[in-house]
C-alpha positions as MATLAB code, in Angstrom:
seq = 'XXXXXXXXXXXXXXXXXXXXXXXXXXXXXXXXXXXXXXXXXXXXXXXXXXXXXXXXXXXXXXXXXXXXXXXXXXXXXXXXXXXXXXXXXXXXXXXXXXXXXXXXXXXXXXXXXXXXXXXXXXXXXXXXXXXXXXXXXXXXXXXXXXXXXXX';
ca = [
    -117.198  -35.335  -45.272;
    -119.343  -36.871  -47.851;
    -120.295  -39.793  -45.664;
    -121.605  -37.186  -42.636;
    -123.786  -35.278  -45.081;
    -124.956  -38.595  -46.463;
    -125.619  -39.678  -42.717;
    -127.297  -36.253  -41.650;
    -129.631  -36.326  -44.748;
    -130.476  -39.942  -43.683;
    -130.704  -39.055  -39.981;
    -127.871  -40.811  -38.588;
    -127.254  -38.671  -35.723;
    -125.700  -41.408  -33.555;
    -124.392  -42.831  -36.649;
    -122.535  -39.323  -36.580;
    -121.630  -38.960  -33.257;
    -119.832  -42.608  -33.360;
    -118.005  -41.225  -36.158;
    -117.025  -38.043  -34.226;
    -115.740  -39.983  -31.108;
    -113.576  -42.118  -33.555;
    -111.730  -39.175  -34.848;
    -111.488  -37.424  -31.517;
    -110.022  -40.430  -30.398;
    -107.493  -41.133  -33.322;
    -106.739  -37.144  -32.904;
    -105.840  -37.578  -29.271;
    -103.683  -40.493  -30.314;
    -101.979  -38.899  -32.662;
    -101.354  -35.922  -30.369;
     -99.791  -37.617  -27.996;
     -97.646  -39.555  -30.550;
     -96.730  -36.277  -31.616;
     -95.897  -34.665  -27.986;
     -93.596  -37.842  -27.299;
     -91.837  -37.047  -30.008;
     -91.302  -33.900  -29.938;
     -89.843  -34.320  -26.153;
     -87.908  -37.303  -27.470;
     -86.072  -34.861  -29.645;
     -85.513  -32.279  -27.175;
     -83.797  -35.012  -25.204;
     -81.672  -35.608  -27.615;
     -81.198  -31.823  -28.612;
     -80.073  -31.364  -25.148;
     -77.945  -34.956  -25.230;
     -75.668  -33.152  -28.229;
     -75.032  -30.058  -26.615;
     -74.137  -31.169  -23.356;
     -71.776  -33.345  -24.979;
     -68.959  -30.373  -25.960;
     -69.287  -29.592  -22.125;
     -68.684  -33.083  -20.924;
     -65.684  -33.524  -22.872;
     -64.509  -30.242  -20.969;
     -65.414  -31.243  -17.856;
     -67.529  -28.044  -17.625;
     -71.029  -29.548  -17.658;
     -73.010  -28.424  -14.342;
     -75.185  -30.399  -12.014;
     -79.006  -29.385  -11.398;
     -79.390  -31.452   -8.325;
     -82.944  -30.905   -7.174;
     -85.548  -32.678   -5.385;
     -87.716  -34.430   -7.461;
     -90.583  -37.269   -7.449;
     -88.780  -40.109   -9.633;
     -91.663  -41.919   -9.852;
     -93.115  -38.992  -11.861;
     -89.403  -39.208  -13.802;
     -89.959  -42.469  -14.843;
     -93.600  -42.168  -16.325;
     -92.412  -39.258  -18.202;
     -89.952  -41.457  -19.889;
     -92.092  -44.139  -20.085;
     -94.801  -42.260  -21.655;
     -92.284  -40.814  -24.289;
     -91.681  -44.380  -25.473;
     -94.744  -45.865  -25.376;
     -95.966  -45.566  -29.019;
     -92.899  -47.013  -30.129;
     -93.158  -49.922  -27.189;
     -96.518  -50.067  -28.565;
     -95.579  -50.967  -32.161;
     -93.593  -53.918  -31.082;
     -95.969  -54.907  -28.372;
     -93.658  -54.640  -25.275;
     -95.113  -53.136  -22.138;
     -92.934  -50.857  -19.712;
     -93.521  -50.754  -16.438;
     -92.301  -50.139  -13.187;
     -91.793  -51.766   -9.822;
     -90.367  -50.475   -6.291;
     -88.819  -53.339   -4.448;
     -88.261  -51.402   -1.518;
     -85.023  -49.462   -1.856;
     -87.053  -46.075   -1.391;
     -88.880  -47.189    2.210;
     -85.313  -48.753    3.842;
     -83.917  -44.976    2.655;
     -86.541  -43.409    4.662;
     -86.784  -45.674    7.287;
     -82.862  -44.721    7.965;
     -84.376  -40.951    8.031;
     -82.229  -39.755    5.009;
     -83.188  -36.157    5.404;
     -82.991  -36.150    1.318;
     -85.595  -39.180    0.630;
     -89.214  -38.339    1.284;
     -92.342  -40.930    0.924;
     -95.090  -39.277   -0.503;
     -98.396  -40.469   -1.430;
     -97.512  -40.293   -5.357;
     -94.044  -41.417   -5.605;
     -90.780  -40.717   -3.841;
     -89.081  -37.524   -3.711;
     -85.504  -37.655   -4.402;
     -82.422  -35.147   -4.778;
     -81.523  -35.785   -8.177;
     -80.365  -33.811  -11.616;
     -83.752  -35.303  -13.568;
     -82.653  -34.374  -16.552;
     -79.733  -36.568  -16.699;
     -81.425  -39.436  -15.427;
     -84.332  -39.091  -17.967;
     -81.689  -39.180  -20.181;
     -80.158  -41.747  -19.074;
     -82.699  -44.390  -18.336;
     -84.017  -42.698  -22.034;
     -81.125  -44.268  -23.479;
     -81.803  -47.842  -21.703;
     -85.116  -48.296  -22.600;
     -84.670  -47.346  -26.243;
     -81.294  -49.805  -26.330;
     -83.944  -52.302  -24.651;
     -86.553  -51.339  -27.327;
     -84.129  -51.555  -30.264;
     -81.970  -54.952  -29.374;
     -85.024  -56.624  -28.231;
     -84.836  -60.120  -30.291;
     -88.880  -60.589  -30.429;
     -91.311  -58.551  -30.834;
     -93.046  -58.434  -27.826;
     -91.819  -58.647  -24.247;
     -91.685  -56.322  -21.276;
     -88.931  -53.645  -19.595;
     -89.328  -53.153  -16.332;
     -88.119  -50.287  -14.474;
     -87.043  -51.466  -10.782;
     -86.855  -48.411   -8.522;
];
């Protein structure tokens, strides 16, 4: 705070501004570091009390349609900060299996513009390709690399 007085007395305004769009930027960082987290816990919130109705074979399917393209950036974008701090990339790559679905007119598979539109319970496979990307993330033996998410 100091510094910005010291810069406005001087007339530093773009000095200032600079300064500004540094911290707005380091705040929208740290935002988002702190919205992937908080949806990494609720992931695994959710993991521990679906577990007591697994074991009784009482836990319920919420098979929907959904755009799993859009499923997989959400659980790419959870994990990127970590990814980040080991410098590995994630990514993903469609070889295909989506168009030879809808070529075959599976009334359940729809090409969109954005992604493909699938019947699917999302949250259990967020959680599930959750899981492999943070067993990739943790096991990796260097610390950089790439995961890549084939769809």
């Amino acid at each position: 705070m100091d510094e910005i007085k010291y810069l406005l007395e001087q007339g530093e305004v773009d000095s200032i501004r600079q300064q500004g769009e540094r911290l707005l930027s380091e705040l929208e960082q740290s935002l988002s570091i702190q919205q992937s987290s908080c949806k990494l816990m609720n992931f695994n919130v959710e993991d521990i009390l679906a577990l007591p109705l697994l074991k009784e074979g009482r836990l319920s399917k919420n098979i929907q349609v959904h755009n799993i393209v859009d499923s997989v950036k959400e659980i790419r974008s959870i994990q990127a900060w970590a990814a980040q701090q080991k410098n590995v990339e994630i990514s993903s790559k469609s070889f295909g299996f989506f168009d030879r679905l809808h070529r075959l007119e599976c009334s359940s598979v729809d090409q969109t513009g954005s992604g493909y539109m699938v019947d699917l319970d999302e949250q259990r496979f967020q959680q599930v390709l959750l899981n492999y990307q943070s067993n990739a993330l943790k096991f990796m033996y260097r610390e950089e690399g790439k995961i890549l998410v084939l769809l």
